[in-house]
C-alpha positions in Angstrom: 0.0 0.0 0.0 1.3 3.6 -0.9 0.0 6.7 1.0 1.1 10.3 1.4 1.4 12.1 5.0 -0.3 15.3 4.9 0.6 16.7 8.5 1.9 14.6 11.9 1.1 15.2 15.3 3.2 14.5 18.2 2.7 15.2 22.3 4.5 13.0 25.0 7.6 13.7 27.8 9.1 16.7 26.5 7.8 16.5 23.1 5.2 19.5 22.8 4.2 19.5 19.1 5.3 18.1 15.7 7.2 21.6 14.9 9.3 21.6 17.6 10.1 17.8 18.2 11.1 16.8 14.3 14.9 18.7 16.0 14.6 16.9 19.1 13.7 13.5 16.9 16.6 14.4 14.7 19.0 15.1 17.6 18.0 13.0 20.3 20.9 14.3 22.6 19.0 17.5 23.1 15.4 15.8 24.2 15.2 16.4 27.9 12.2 13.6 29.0 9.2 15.8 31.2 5.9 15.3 31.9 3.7 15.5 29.1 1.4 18.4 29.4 -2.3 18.2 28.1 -3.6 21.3 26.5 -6.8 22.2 26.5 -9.0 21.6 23.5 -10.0 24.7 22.0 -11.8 23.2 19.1 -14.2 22.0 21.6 -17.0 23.9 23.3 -16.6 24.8 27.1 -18.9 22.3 28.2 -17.3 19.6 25.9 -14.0 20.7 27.2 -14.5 21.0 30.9 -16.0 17.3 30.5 -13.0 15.6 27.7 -11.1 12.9 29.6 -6.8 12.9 29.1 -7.0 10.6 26.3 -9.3 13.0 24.5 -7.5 16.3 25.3 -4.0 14.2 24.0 -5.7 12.8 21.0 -7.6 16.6 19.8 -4.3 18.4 20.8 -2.5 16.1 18.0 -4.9 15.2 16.0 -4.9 19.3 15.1 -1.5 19.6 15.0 -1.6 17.8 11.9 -4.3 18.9 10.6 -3.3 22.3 10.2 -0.5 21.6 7.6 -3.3 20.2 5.1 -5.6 23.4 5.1 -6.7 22.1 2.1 -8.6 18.9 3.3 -12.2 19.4 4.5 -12.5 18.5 8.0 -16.1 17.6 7.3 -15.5 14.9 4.9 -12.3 13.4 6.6 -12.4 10.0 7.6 -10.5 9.0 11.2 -8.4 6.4 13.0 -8.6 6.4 16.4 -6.1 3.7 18.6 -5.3 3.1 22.2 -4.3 0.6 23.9 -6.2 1.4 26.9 -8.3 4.2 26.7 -9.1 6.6 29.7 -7.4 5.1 32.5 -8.4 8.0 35.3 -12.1 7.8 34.5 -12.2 3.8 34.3 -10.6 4.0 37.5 -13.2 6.6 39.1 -15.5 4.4 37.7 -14.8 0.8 39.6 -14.5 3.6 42.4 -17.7 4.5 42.0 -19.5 0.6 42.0 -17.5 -0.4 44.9 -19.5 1.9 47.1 -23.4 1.2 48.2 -24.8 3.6 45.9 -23.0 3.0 42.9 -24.3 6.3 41.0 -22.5 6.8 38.1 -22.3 10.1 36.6 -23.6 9.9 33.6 -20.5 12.0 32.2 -18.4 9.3 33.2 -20.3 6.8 31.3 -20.4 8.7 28.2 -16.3 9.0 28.5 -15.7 5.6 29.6 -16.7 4.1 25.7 -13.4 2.9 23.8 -14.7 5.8 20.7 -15.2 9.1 23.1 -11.8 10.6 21.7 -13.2 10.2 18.2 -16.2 11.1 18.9 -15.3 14.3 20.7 -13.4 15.0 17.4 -16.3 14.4 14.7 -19.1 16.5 16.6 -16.3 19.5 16.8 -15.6 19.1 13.3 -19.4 18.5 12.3 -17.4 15.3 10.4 -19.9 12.8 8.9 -17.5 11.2 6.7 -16.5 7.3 8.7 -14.8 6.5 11.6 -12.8 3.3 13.3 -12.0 3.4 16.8 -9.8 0.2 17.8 -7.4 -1.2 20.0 -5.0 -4.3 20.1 -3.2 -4.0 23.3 0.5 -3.4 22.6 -0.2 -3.9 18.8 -2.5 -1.1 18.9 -0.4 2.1 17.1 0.6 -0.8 14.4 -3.2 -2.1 14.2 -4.1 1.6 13.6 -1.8 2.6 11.5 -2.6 -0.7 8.9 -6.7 0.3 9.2 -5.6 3.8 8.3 -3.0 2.8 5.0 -5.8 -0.1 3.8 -8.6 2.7 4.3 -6.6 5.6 2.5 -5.2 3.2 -0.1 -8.6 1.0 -1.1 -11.1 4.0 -0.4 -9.0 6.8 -2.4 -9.4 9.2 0.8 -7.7 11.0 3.4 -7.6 9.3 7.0 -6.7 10.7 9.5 -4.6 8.3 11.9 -4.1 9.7 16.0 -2.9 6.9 18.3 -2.8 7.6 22.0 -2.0 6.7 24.9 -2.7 8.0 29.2 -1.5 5.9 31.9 -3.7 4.4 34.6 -3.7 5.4 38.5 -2.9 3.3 41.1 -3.6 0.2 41.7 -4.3 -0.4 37.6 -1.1 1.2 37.0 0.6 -1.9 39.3 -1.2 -4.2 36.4 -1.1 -1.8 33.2 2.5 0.4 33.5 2.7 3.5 31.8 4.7 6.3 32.4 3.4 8.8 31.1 0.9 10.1 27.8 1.9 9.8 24.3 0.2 10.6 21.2 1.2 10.5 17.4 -1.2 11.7 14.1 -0.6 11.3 10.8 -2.7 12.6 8.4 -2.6 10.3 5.0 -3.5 10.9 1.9 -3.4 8.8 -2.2 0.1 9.1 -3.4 0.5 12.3 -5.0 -1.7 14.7 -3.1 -0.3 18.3 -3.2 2.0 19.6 0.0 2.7 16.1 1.1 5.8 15.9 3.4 6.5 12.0 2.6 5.7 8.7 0.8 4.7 5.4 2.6 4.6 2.0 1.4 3.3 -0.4 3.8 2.9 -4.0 4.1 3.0 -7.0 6.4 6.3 -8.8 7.1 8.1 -11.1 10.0 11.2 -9.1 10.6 12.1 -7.7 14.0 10.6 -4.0 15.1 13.2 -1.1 14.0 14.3 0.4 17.6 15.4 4.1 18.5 18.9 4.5 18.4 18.8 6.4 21.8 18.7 4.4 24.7 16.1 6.7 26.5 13.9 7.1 23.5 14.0 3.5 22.9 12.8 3.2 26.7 9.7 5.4 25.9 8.7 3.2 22.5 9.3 0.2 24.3 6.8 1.7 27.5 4.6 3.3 25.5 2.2 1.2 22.9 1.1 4.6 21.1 4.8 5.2 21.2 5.5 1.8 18.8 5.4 4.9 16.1 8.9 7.0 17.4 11.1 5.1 14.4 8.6 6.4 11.7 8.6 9.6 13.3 12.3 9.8 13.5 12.1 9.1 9.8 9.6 11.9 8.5 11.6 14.0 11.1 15.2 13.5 9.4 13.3 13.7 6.0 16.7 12.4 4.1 17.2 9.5 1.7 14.6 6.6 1.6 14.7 4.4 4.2 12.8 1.1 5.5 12.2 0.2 8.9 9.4 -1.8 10.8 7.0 -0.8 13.2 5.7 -3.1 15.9 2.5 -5.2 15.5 1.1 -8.5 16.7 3.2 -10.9 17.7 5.7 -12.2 14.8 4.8 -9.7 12.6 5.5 -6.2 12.2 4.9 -3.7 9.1 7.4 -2.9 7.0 7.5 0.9 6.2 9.3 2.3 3.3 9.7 6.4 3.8 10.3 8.3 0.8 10.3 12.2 1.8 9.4 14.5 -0.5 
């Protein structure tokens, strides 16, 4: 499959956007690791915004990061893949809070943030998008599973896709079961091969060769943490945007996709 990257997102420990992470991706020896901060979504309402879980805020905040290098792509007809491995950790935990006591009232916010889709569908209502959407998840093979649906969706349907996989770690005493150290979040929107202003060529496919690994120990440390984070040696490659080079990106178990990157 061959499919052209409109616009990439990125957000995790010390990586605040796309623009200013391709240097640190490029130069690893000047990433200092800190706590992923969450903006706030402006594309959503107040309401919507005061109510968005972490997985939504990190999703929105990269999903319109790359969005806004493809002006020209409709919002309103762009179809979207949404993965994570786990979803919204804090508010499954207030949840299981809230049935272990004798009322077990749950807030009906809660609920409607607790569904594997809410990020998505936080995203299509503030961008009034009717075109279709695939919300999934695949444990640690999630950012690969997502990134597959979104190449065989781009490449058979003739469409943009938008791809944003995330991921928000889980309180204590999930967290003991379910590790994560922090959020992470990657977008890439794709587009047929030869779209106007595209930054890079993909060519996917399926293969059984080992996972490509960062060459910096402590990156390495957050793909190998972080499921969403499975993405880092793609990103490094759009980043360093030099000769063609192939690299694989983690998926089920003895498999992996292979990923040519041509820049453009």
């Amino acid at each position: 499959m061959r499919v052209a990257v409109l616009g990439v997102g990125l957000l995790g420990p010390g990586l605040a956007d796309w623009a200013g992470g391709q240097a640190l991706l490029r130069a690893p020896a000047g990433w200092t690791p800190a706590p992923t901060v969450l903006p706030a979504p402006a594309r959503l309402p107040p309401a919507e915004r005061r109510r968005a879980g972490a997985i939504t805020k990190l999703c929105i905040a990269v999903a319109d990061q790359a969005v806004a290098q493809a002006p020209s792509v409709g919002l309103g007809s762009l179809a979207t893949v949404f993965t994570a491995s786990s979803g919204d950790g804090a508010n499954c935990h207030a949840l299981c809070e809230t049935l272990a006591t004798p009322e077990r009232l749950v807030s009906p916010t809660r609920f409607t943030n607790s569904v594997h889709n809410a990020s998505a569908g936080y995203w299509h209502i503030a961008t009034a998008a009717r075109a279709p959407s695939t919300s999934l998840s695949a444990h640690d093979a999630s950012a690969g599973a997502g990134l597959l649906e979104a190449a065989c969706q781009c490449a058979s349907e003739a469409r943009p896709v938008l791809l944003v996989a995330g991921d928000c770690p889980y309180p204590e005493p999930l967290a003991s079961t379910r590790p994560l150290p922090d959020s992470f979040a990657a977008a890439l929107l794709l587009a047929p091969p030869g779209a106007p202003g595209a930054l890079a060529t993909l060519e996917v496919d399926l293969a059984d060769t080992p996972a490509t690994r960062c060459e910096d120990a402590r990156l390495e440390a957050l793909r190998a943490a972080i499921p969403a984070a499975r993405l880092l040696p793609l990103l490094q490659a759009l980043a360093e945007a030099g000769p063609p080079r192939e690299l694989a990106v983690d998926y089920q178990p003895g498999l992996a996709l292979r990923v040519r990157v041509d820049a453009a």
